[in-house]
C-alpha positions in Angstrom: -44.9 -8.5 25.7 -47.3 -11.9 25.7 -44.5 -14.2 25.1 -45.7 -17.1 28.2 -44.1 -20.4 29.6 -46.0 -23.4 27.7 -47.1 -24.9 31.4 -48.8 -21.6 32.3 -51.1 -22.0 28.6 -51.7 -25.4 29.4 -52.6 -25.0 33.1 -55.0 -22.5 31.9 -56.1 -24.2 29.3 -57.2 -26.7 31.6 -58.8 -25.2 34.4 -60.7 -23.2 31.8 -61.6 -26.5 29.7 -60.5 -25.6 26.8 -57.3 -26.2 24.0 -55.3 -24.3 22.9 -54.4 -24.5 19.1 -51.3 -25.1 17.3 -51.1 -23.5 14.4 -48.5 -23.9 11.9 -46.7 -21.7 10.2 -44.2 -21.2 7.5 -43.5 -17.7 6.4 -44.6 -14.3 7.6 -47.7 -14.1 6.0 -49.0 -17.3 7.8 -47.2 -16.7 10.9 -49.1 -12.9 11.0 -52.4 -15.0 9.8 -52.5 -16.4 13.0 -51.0 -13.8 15.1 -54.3 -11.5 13.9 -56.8 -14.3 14.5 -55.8 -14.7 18.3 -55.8 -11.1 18.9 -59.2 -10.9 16.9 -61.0 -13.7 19.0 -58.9 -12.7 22.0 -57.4 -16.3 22.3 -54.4 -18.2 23.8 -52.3 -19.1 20.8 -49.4 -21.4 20.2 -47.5 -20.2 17.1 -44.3 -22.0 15.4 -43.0 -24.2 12.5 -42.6 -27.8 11.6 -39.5 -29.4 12.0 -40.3 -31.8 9.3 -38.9 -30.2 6.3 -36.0 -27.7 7.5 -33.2 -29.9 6.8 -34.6 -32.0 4.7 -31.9 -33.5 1.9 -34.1 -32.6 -1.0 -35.4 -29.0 -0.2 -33.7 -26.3 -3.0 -32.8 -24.0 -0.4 -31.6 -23.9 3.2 -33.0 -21.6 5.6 -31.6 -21.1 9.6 -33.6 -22.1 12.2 -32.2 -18.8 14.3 -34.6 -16.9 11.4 -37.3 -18.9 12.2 -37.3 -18.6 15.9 -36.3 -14.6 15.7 -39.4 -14.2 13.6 -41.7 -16.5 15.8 -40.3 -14.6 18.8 -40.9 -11.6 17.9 -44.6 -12.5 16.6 -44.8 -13.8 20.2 -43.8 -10.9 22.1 -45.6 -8.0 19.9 -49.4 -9.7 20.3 -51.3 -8.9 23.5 -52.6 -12.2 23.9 -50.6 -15.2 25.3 -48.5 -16.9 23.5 -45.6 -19.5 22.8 -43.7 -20.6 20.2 -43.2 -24.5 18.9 -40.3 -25.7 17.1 -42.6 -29.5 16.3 -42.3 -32.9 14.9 -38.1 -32.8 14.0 -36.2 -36.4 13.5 -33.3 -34.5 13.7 -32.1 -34.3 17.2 -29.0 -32.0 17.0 -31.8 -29.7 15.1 -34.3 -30.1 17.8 -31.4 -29.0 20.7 -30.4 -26.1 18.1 -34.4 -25.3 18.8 -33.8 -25.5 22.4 -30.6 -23.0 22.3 -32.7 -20.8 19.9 -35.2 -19.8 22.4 -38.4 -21.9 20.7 -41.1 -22.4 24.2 -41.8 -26.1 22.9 -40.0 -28.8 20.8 -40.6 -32.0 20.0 -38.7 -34.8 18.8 -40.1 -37.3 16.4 -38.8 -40.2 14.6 -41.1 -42.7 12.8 -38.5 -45.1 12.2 -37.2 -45.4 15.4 -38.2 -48.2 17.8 -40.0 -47.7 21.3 -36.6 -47.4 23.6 -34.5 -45.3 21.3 -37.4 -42.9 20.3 -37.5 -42.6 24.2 -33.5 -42.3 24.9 -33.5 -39.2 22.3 -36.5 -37.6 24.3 -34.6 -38.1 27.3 -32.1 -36.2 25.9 -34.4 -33.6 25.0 -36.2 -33.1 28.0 -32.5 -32.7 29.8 -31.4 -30.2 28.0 -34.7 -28.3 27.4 -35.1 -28.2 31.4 -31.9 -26.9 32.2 -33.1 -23.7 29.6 -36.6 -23.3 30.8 -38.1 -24.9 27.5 -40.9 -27.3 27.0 -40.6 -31.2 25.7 -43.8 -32.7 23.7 -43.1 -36.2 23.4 -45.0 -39.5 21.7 -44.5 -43.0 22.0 -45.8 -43.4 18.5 -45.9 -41.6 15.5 -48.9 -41.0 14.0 -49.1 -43.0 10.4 -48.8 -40.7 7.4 -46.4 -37.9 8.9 -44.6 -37.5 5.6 -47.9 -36.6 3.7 -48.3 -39.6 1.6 -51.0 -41.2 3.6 -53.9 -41.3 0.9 -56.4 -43.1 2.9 -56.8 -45.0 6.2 -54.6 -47.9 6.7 -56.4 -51.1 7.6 -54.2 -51.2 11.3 -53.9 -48.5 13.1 -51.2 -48.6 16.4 -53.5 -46.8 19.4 -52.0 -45.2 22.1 -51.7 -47.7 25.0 -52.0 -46.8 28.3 -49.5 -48.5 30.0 -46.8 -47.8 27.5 -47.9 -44.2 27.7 -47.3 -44.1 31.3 -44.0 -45.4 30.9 -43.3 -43.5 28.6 -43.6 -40.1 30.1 -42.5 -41.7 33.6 -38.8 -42.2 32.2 -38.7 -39.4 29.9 -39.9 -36.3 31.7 -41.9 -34.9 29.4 -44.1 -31.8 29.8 -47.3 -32.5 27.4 -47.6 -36.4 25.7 -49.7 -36.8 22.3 -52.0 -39.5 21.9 -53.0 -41.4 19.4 -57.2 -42.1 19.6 -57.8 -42.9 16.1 -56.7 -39.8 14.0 -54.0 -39.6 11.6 -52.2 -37.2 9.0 -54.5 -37.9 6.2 -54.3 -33.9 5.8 -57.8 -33.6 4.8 -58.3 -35.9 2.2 -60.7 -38.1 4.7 -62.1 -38.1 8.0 -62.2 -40.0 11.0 -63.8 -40.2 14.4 -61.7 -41.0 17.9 -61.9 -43.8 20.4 -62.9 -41.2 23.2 -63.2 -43.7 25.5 -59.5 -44.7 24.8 -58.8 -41.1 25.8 -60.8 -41.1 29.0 -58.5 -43.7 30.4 -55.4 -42.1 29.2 -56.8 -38.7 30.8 -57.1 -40.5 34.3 -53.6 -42.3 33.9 -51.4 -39.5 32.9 -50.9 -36.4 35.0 -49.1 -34.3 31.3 -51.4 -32.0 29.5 -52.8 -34.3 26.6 -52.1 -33.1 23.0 -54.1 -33.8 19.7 -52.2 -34.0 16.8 -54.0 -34.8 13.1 -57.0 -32.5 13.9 -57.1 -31.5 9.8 -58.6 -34.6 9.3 -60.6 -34.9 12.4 -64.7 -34.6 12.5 -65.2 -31.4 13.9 -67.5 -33.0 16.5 -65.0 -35.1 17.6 -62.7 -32.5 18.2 -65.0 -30.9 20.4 -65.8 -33.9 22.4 -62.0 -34.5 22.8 -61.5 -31.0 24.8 -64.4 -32.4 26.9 -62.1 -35.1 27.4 -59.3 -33.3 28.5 -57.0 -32.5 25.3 -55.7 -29.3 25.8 -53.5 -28.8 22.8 -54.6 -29.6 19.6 -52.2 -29.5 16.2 -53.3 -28.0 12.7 -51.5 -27.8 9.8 -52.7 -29.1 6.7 -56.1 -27.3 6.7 -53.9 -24.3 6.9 -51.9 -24.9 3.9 -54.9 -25.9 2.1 -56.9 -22.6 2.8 -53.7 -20.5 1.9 -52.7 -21.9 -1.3 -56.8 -22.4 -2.8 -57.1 -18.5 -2.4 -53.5 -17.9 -3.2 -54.5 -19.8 -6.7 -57.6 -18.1 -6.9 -55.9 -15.0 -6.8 -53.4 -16.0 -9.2 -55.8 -17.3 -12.1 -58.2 -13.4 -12.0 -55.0 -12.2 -12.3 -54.5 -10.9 -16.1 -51.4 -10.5 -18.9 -51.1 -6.4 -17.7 -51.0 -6.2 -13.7 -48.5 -4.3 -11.7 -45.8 -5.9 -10.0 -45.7 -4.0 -6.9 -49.5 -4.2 -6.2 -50.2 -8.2 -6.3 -46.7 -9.3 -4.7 -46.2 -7.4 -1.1 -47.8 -4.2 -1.5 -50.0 -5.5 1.4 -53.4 -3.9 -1.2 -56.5 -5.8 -2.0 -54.8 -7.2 -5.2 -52.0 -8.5 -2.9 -51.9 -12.5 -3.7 -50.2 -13.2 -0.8 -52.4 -11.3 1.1 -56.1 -12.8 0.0 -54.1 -15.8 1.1 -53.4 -14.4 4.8 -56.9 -12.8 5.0 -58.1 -17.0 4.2 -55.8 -18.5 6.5 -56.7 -16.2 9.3 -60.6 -16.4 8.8 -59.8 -20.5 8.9 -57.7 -20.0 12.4 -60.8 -17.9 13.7 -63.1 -20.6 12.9 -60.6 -23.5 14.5 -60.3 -21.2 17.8 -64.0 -21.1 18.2 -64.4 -24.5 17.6 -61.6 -25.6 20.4 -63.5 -23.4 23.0 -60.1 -20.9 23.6 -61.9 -17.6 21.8 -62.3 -15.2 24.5 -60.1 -16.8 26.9 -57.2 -14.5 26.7 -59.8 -11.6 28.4 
């Protein structure tokens, strides 16, 4: 049993000066995807789901959080490395204290639309209630733009993290990690960007929270690296993820042909398995990102 308190990850994490990733999932294929990569690199590994989609108005079906975090859990507790799990990014509060109650390490409420002082009264509320239960908070003063996916291509202004309002921030709220926002954004891939390291420096010396990267799909590699060196020590991924599943899940698909057996390319768990070429991707893809943050190994 490797389920671990978020503060002990980060405190590793940054003695050891390295991040740990966040990796997120969605089903079991993608939450066992990254459950092999971090025992295969031997890595620190934060597992969990988006809170971005769950209850949303237009989604066909609905699903129960408790069958998310049972899932996660579980995932959590069977893998001999350490691990948490993150319930991230939810608008919804009353879905983000369900989290809490459910047992998720880490959660995060988010709200783009909200302004400064009542996106900080909700996280108030968070971090009160998550306390009292032994969970985590992740807050942000800011959203990062293009959380909903339809951010096509860098916006002309671009809201940085400010250091004084991110010290005020996490002064009144409470919270246990804080993510910045140093020039990257949810452009899920489709371009990159570089970071305003220097930005992040100064918010390094100023705040004394474990400093989290969201955006990193569309980060220069480079620049990711340079940011641990900075002192992030959790960095989000997401759409890369998706990405990597879905190309070889439609690869897959298309050499499939008009005579195939049912029980061999839809959970049989074979080499003719669609759904799992598309875990074999997504894990060689969290392998790669594990390296790249500096936390293969560090689980001994």
């Amino acid at each position: 049993m490797t389920l671990v308190k978020f503060a002990d990850l980060m405190e590793h994490a940054e003695r050891e000066e390295y991040a740990v990733g966040y990796f997120e999932c969605w089903n079991l294929e993608s939450l066992m995807a990254v459950a092999d990569a971090a025992e295969a690199t031997r890595s620190p590994v934060l597992l969990g789901f988006s809170g971005i989609y769950i209850k949303h108005p237009s989604r066909l079906r609905r699903d129960p959080l408790s069958a998310f975090a049972a899932l996660g859990l579980e995932v959590c507790r069977q893998i001999s490395v350490p691990a948490a799990l993150v319930f991230n990014e939810c608008s919804n509060l009353d879905l983000v204290l369900e989290a809490i109650d459910q047992g998720f390490s880490l959660v995060m409420f988010s709200d783009e639309s909200l302004p400064l002082e009542k996106q900080t009264a909700n996280t108030q509320q968070v971090v009160k209630s998550a306390h009292q239960k032994g969970a985590a908070v992740e807050g942000e003063a800011l959203t990062l733009p293009g959380l909903s996916g339809n951010l096509h291509e860098k916006p002309e202004h671009v809201q940085l993290t400010d250091v004084e309002v991110a010290c005020d921030f996490v002064e009144r709220t409470g919270v246990d990690a804080f993510a910045v926002n140093v020039g990257q954004m949810h452009l899920h891939g489709r371009q990159h960007v570089g970071l305003d390291l220097v930005r992040l420096h100064k918010l390094k010396e100023a705040l004394q929270v474990p400093l989290v990267l969201h955006g990193a799909s569309s980060v220069y590699s480079e620049q990711l690296t340079r940011a641990v060196k900075c002192g992030i020590c959790k960095i989000n991924v997401g759409s890369i993820l998706k990405q990597a599943f879905f190309d070889s899940l439609r690869e897959a698909c298309a050499d499939i042909g008009t005579m195939y057996n049912p029980y061999e390319v839809i959970g049989s768990g074979l080499e003719k398995d669609v759904l799992m070429v598309g875990r074999v991707a997504l894990q060689d893809k969290v392998e790669q990102l594990m390296r790249l943050f500096g936390s293969a190994g560090k689980a001994g």
